[in-house]
DRENDREN-747754 format. One record per residue (C-alpha): chain; residue in three letters; residue number from 1; x, y, z. Coordinates in Angstrom, 3 decimals. Layout:
sedren ch:A | aa:ALA | i:NUM | px:X | py:Y | pz:Z
...
END
This chain:
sedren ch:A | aa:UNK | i:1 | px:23.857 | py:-17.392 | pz:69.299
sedren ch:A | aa:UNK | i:2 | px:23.249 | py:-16.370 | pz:65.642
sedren ch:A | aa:UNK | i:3 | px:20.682 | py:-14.229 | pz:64.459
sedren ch:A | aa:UNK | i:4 | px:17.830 | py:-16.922 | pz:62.923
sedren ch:A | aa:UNK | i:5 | px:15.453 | py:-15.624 | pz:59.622
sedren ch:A | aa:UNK | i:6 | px:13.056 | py:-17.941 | pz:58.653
sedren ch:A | aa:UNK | i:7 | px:12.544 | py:-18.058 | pz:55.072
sedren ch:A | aa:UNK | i:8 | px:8.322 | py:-17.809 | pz:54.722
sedren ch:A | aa:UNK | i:9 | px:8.506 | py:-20.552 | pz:52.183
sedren ch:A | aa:UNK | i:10 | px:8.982 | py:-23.017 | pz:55.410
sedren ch:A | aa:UNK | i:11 | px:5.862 | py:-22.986 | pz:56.798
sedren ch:A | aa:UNK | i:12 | px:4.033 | py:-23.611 | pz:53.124
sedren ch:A | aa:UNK | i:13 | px:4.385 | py:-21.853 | pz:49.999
sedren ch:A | aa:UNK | i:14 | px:0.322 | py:-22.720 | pz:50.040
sedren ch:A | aa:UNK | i:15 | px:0.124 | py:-20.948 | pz:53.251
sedren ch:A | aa:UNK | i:16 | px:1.923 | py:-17.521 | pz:52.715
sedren ch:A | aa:UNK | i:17 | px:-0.314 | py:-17.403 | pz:49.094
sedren ch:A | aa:UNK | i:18 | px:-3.744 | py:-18.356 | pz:51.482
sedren ch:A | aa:UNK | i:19 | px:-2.644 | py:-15.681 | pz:54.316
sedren ch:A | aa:UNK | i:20 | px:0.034 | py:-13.402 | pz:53.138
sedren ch:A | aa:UNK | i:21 | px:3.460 | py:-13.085 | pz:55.020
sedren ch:A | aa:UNK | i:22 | px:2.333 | py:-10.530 | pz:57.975
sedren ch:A | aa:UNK | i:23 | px:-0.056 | py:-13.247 | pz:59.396
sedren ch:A | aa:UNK | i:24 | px:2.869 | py:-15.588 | pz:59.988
sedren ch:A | aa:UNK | i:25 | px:5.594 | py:-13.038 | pz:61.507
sedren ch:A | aa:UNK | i:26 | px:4.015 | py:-13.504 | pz:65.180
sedren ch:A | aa:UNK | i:27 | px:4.611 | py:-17.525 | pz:64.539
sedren ch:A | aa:UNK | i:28 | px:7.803 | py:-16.586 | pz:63.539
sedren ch:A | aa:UNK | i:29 | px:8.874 | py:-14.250 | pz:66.576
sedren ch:A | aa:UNK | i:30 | px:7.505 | py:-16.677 | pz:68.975
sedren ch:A | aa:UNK | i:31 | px:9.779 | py:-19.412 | pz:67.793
sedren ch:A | aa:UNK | i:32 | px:12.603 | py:-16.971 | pz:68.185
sedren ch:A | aa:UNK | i:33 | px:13.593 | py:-15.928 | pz:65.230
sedren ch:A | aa:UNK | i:34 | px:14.649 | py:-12.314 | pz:64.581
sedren ch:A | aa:UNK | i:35 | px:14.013 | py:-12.120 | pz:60.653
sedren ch:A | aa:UNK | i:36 | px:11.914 | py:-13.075 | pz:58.213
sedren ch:A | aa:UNK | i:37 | px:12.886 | py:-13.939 | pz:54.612
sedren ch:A | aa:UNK | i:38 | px:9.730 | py:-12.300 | pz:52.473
sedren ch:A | aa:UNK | i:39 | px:9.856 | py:-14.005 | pz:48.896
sedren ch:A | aa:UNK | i:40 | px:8.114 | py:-12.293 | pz:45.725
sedren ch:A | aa:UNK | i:41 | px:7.478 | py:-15.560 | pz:44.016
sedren ch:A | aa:UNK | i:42 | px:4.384 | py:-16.104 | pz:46.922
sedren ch:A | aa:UNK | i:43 | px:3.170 | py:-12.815 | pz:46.228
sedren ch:A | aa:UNK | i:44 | px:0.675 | py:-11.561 | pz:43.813
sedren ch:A | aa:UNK | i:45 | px:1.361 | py:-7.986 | pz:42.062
sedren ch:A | aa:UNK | i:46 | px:-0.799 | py:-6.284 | pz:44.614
sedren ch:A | aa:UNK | i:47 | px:1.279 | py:-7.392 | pz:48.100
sedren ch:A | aa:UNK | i:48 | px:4.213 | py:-7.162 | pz:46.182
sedren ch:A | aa:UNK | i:49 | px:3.735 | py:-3.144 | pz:45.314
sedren ch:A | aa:UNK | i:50 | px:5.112 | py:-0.595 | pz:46.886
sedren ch:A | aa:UNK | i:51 | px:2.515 | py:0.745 | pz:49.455
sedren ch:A | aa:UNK | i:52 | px:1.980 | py:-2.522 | pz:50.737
sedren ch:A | aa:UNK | i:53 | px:5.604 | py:-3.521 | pz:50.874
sedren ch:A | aa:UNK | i:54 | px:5.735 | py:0.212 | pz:53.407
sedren ch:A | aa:UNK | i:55 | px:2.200 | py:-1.666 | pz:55.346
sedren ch:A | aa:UNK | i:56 | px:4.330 | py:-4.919 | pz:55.537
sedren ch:A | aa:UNK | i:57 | px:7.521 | py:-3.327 | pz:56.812
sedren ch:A | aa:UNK | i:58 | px:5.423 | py:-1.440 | pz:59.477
sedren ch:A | aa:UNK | i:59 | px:4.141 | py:-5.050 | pz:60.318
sedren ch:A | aa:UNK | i:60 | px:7.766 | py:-5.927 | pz:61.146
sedren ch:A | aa:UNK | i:61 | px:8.936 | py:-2.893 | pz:63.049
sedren ch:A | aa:UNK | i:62 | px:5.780 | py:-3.655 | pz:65.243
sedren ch:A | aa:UNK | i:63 | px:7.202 | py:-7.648 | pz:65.619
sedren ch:A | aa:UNK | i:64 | px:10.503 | py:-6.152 | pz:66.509
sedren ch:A | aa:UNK | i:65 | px:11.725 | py:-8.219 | pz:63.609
sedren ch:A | aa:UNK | i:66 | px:14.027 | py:-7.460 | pz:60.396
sedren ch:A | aa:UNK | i:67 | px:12.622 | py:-8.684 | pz:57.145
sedren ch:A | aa:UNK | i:68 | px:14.828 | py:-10.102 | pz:54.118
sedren ch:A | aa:UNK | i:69 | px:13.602 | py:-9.517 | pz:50.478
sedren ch:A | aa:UNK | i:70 | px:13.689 | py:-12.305 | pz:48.023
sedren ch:A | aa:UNK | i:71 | px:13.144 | py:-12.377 | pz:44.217
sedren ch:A | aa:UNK | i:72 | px:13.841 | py:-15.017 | pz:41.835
sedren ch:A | aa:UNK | i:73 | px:14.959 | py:-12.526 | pz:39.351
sedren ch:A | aa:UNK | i:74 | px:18.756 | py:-12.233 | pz:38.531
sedren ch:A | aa:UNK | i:75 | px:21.652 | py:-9.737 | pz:38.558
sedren ch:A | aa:UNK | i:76 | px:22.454 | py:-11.493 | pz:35.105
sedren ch:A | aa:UNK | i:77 | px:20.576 | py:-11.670 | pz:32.302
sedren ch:A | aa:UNK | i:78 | px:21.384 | py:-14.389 | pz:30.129
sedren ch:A | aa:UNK | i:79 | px:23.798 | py:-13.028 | pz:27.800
sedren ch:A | aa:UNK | i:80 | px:26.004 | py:-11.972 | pz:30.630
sedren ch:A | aa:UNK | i:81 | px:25.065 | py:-8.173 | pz:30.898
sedren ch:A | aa:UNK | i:82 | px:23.845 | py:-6.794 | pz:34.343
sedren ch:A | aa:UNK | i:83 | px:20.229 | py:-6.675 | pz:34.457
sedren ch:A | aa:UNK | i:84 | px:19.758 | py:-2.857 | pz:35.708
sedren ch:A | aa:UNK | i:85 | px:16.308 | py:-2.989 | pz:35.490
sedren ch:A | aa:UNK | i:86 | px:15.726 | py:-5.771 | pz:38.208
sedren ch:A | aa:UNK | i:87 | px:18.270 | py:-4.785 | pz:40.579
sedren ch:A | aa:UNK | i:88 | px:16.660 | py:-1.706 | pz:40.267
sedren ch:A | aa:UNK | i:89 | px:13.138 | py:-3.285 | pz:41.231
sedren ch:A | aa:UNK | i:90 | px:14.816 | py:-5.187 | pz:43.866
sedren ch:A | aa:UNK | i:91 | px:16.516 | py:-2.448 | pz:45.581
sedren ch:A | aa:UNK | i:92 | px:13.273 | py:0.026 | pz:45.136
sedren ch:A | aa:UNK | i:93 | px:11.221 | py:-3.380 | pz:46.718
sedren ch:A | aa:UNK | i:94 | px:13.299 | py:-4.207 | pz:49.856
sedren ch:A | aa:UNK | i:95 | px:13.878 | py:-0.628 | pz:50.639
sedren ch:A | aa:UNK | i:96 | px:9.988 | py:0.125 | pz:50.833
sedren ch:A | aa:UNK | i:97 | px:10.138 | py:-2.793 | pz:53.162
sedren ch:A | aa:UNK | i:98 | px:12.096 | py:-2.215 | pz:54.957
sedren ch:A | aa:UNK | i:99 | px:14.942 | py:-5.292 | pz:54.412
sedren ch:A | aa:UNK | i:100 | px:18.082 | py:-5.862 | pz:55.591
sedren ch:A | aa:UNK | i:101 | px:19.476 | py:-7.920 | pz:52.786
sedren ch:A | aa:UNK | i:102 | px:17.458 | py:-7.863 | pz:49.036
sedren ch:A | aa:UNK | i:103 | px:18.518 | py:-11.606 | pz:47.268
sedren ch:A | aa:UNK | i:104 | px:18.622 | py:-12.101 | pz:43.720
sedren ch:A | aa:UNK | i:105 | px:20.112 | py:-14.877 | pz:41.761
sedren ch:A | aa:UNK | i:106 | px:23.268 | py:-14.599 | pz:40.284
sedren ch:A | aa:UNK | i:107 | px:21.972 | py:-15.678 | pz:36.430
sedren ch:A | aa:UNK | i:108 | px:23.769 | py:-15.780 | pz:33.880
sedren ch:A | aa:UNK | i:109 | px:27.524 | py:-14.274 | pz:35.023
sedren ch:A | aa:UNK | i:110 | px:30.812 | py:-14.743 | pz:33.121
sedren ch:A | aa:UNK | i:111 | px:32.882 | py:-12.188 | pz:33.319
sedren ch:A | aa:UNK | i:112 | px:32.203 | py:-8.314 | pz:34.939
sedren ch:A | aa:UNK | i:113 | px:32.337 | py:-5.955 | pz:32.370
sedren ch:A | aa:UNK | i:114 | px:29.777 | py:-4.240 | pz:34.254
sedren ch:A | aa:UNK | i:115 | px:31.206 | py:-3.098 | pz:37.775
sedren ch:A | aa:UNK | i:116 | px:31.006 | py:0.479 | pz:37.017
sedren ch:A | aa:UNK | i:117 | px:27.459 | py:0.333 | pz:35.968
sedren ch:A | aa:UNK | i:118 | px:26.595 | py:-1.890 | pz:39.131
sedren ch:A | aa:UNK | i:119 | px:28.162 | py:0.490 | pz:41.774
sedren ch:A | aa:UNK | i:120 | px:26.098 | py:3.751 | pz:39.581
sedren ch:A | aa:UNK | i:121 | px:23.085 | py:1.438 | pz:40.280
sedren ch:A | aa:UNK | i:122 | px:23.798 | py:0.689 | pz:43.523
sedren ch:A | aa:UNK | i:123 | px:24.142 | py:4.627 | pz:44.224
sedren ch:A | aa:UNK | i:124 | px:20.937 | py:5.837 | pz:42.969
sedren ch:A | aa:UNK | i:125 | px:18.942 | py:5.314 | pz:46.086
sedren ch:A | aa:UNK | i:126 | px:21.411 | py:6.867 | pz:47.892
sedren ch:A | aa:UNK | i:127 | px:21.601 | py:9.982 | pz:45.767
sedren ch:A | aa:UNK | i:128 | px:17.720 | py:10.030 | pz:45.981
sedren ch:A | aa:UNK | i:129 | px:17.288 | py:9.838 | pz:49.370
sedren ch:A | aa:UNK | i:130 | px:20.654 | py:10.888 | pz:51.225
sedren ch:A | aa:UNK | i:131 | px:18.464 | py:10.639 | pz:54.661
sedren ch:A | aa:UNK | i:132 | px:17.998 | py:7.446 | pz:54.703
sedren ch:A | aa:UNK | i:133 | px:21.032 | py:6.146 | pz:53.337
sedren ch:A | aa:UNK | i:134 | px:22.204 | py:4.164 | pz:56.416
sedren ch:A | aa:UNK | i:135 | px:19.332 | py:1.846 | pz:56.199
sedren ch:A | aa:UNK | i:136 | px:19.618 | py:0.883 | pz:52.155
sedren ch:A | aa:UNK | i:137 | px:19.147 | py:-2.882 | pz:52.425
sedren ch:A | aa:UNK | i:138 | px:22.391 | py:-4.742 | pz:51.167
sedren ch:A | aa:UNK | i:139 | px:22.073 | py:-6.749 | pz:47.833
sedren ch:A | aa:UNK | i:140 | px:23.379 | py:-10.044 | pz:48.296
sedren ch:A | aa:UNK | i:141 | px:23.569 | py:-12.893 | pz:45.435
sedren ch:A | aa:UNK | i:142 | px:22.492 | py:-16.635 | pz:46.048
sedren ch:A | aa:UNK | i:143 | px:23.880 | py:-19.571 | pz:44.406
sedren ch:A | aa:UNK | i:144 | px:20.481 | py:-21.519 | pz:42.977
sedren ch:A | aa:UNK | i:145 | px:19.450 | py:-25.166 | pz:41.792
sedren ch:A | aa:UNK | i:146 | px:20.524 | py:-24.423 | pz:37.757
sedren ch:A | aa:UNK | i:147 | px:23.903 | py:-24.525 | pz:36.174
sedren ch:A | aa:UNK | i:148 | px:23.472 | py:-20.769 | pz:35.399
sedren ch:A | aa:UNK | i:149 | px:23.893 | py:-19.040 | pz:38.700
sedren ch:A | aa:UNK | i:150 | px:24.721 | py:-22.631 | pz:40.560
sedren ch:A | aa:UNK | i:151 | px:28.626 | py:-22.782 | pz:39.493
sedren ch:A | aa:UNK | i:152 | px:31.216 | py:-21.683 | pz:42.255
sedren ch:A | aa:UNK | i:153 | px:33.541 | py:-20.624 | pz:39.539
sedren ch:A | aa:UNK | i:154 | px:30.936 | py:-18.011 | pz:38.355
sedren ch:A | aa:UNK | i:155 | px:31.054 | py:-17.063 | pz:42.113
sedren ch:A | aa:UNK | i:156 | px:34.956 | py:-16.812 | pz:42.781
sedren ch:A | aa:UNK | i:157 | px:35.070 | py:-15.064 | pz:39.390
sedren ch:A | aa:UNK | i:158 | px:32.305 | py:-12.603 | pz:40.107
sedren ch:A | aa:UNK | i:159 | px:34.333 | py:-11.511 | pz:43.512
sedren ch:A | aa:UNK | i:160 | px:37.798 | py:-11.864 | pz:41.805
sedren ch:A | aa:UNK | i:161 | px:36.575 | py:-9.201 | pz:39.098
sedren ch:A | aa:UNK | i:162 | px:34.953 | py:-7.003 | pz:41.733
sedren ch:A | aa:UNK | i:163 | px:37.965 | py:-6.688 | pz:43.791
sedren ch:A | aa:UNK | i:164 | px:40.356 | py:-6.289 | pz:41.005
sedren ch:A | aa:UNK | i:165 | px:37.740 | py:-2.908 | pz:39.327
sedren ch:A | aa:UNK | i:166 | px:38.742 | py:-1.512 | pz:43.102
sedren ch:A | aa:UNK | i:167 | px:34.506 | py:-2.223 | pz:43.994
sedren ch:A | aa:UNK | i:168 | px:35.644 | py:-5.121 | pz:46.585
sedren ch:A | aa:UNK | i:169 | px:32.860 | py:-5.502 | pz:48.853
sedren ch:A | aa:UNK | i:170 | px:30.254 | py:-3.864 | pz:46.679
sedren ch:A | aa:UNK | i:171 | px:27.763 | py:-6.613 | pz:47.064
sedren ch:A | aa:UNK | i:172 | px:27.646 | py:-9.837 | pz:49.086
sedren ch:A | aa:UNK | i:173 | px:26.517 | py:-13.260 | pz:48.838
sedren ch:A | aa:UNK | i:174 | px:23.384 | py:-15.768 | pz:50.280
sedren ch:A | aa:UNK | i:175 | px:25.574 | py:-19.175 | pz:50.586
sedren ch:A | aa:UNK | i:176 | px:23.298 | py:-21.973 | pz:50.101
sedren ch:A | aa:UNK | i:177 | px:24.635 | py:-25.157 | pz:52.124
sedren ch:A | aa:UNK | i:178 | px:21.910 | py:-27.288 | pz:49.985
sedren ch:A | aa:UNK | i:179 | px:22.030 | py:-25.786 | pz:46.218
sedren ch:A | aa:UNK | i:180 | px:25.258 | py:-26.275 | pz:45.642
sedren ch:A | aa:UNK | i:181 | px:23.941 | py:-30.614 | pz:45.622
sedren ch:A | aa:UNK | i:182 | px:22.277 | py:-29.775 | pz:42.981
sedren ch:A | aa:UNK | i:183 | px:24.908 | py:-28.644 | pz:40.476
sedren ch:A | aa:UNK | i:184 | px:27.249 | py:-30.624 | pz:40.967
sedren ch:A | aa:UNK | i:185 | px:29.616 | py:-28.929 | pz:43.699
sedren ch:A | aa:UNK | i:186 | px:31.585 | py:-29.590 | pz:46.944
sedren ch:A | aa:UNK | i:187 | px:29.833 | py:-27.341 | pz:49.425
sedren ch:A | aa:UNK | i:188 | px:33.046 | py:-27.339 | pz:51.720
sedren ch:A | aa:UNK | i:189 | px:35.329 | py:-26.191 | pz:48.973
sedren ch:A | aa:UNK | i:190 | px:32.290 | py:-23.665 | pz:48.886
sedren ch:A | aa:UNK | i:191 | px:32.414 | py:-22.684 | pz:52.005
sedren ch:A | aa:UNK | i:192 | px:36.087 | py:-21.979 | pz:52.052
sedren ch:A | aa:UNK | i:193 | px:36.385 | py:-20.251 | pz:48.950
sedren ch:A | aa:UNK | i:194 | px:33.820 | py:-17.939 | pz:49.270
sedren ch:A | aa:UNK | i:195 | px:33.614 | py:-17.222 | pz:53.233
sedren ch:A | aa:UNK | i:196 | px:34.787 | py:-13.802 | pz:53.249
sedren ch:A | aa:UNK | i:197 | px:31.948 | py:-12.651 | pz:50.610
sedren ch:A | aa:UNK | i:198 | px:29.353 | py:-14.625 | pz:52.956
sedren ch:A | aa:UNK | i:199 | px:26.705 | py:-12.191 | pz:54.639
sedren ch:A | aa:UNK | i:200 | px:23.676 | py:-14.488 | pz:54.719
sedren ch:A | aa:UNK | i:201 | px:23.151 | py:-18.495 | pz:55.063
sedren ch:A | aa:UNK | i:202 | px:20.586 | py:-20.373 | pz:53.876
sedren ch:A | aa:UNK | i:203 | px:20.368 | py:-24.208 | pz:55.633
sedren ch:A | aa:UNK | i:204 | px:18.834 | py:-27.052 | pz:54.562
sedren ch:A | aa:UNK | i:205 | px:19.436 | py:-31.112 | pz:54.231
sedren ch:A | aa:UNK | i:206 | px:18.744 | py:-32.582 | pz:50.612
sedren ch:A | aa:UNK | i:207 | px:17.168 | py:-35.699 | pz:50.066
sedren ch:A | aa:UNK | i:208 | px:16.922 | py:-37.767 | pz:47.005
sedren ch:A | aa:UNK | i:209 | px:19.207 | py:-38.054 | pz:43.627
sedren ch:A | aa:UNK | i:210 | px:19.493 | py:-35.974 | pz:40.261
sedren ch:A | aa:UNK | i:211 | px:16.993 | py:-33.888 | pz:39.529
sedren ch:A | aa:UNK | i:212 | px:14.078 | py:-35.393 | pz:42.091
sedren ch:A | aa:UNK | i:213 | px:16.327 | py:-33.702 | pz:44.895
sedren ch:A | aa:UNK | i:214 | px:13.939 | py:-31.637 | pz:47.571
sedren ch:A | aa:UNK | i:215 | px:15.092 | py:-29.725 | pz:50.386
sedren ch:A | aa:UNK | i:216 | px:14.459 | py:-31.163 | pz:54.163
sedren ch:A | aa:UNK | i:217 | px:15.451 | py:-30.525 | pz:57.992
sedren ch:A | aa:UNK | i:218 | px:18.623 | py:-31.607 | pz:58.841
sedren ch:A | aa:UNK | i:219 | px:19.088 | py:-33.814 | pz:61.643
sedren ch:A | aa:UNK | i:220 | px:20.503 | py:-32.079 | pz:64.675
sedren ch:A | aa:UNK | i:221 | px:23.732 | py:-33.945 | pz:63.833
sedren ch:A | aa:UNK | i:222 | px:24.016 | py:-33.019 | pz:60.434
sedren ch:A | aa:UNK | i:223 | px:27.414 | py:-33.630 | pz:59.380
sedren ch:A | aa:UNK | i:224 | px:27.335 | py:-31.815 | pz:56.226
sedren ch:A | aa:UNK | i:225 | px:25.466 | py:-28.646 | pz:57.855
sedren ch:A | aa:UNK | i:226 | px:28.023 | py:-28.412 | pz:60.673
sedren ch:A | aa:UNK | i:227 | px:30.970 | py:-28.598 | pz:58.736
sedren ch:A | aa:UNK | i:228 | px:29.563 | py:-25.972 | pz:56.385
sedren ch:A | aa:UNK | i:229 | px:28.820 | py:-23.391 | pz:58.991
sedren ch:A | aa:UNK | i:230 | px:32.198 | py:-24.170 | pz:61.093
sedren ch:A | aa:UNK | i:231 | px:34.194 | py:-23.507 | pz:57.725
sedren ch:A | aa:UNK | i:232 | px:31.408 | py:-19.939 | pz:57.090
sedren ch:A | aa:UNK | i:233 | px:31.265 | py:-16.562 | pz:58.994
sedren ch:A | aa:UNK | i:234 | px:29.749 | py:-16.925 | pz:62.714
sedren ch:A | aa:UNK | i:235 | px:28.470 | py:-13.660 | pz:62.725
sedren ch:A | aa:UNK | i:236 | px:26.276 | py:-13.572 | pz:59.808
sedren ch:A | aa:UNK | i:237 | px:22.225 | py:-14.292 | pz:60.056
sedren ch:A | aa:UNK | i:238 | px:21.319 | py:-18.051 | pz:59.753
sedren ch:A | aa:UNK | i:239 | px:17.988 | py:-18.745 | pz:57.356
sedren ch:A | aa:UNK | i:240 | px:15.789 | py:-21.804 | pz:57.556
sedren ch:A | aa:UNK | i:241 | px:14.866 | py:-22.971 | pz:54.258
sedren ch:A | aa:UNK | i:242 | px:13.392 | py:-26.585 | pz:54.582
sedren ch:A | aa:UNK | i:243 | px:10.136 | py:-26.674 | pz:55.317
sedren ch:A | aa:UNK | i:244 | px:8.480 | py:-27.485 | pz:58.849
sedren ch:A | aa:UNK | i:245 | px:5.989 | py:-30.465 | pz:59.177
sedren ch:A | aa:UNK | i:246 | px:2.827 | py:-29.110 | pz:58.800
sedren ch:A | aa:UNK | i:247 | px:0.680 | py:-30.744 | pz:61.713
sedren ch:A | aa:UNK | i:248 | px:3.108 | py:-28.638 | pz:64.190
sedren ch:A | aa:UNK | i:249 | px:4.828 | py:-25.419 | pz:62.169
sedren ch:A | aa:UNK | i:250 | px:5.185 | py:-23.567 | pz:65.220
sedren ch:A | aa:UNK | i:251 | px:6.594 | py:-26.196 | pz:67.211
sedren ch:A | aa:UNK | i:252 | px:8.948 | py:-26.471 | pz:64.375
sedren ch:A | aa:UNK | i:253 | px:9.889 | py:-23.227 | pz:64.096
sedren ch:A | aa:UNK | i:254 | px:10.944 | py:-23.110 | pz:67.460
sedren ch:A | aa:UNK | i:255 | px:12.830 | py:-26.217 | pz:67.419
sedren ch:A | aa:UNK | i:256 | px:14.519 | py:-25.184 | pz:64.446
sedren ch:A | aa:UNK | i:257 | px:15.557 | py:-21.920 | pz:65.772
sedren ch:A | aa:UNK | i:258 | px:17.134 | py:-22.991 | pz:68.686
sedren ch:A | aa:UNK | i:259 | px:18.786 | py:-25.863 | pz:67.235
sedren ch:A | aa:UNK | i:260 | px:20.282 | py:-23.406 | pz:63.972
sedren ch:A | aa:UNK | i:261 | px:21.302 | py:-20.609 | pz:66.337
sedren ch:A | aa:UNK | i:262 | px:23.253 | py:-22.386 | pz:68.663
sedren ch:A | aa:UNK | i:263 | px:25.030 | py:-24.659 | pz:65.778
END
């Protein structure tokens, strides 16, 4: 069985705003997941600072569960430079909490000129707090809904120029079985290309055409899905990110776990 996260967005992006994330991690536990995916964009300034990202992660030792850190802000700005200053907020973020992984969005990549500033980056909370090095959470890029930061090229070519600066390994990637519908590319090809950079999965079913696309459950049969995740790493936490039917969310989220787990 895989490790399941639930991504908080799946019980109601209206909920986790009305209650905050901690109310729904004992939901989450007793469906039988082992992580929750904590996402900034449902959190106003106050949750999201850094004492009450330490109150939150205390929340989830007490659940026995591992959070994940989620921002919508990118590694690359724009123009193609490395955006310092939110991987810096990121990392500082997820390791008050606590997280395992800390997600960003790839932006605006073309080419790594940068890999030397990333790894000096990537070391500072490590030279500031050599005692707690072992538990730094590990950053990990998604590929999202947009063009920019939704291309596997932009992926294969991040990891290509990685590898050849000698910093293979350096960071990781959140493979999204649904985004990649939305620009445009062959999540298979995906899958194969990028496999050995894959340290998280996000799952979901897509319904609807062009830009009216939304993100639902898959059925238990899912072709698409199962290929996907026969073709990625078995070892690597599974996230739900559709969300559950509101008139039974913990029903759901048990159903869902079980079902993504054992797929």
């Amino acid at each position: 069985m895989a490790e399941v996260a639930i991504v908080a967005s799946a019980f109601g992006a209206g909920a986790i705003r009305r209650d905050g994330h901690a109310a729904w991690l004992e939901v989450a536990k007793a469906g039988g997941a082992q992580a929750f995916e904590v996402r900034r964009e449902l959190m106003d300034d106050a949750d999201a600072g850094l004492d009450a990202l330490r109150t939150l992660g205390t929340a989830f030792a007490n659940a026995q569960m591992w959070p994940v850190w989620s921002t919508p802000d990118s590694l690359y700005a724009d123009d193609g430079s490395l955006d310092a200053t939110a991987l810096r907020e990121a990392l500082a973020c997820g390791q008050a909490l606590g997280a395992r992984f800390v997600k960003l969005q790839l932006g605006g990549f073309v080419s790594d000129a940068h890999a030397a500033q990333l790894a000096a980056v990537l070391a500072e909370p490590r030279a500031n707090d050599a005692t707690n090095a072992t538990r730094l959470p590990r950053v990990v890029v998604e590929n999202g809904q947009l063009e920019q930061g939704g291309r596997l090229a932009q992926f294969t070519g991040l990891f290509r120029a990685l590898r050849a600066s000698g910093h293979d390994g350096l960071i990781g990637m959140t493979f999204d079985i649904g985004n990649w519908q939305w620009t445009g590319e062959a999540p298979l090809m995906a899958a194969v290309a990028l496999a050995p950079h894959v340290d998280y999965i996000h799952c979901k079913a897509v319904q609807g055409e062009g830009a009216r696309r939304f993100p639902c459950a898959p059925a238990a049969d899912d072709p698409l899905c199962r290929a996907a995740l026969a073709r990625l790493p078995s070892d690597v936490p599974r996230g739900i990110e559709f969300p559950f039917d509101e008139t039974r969310l913990a029903a759901d989220a048990a159903r869902y776990v079980s079902w993504l787990g054992a797929a």
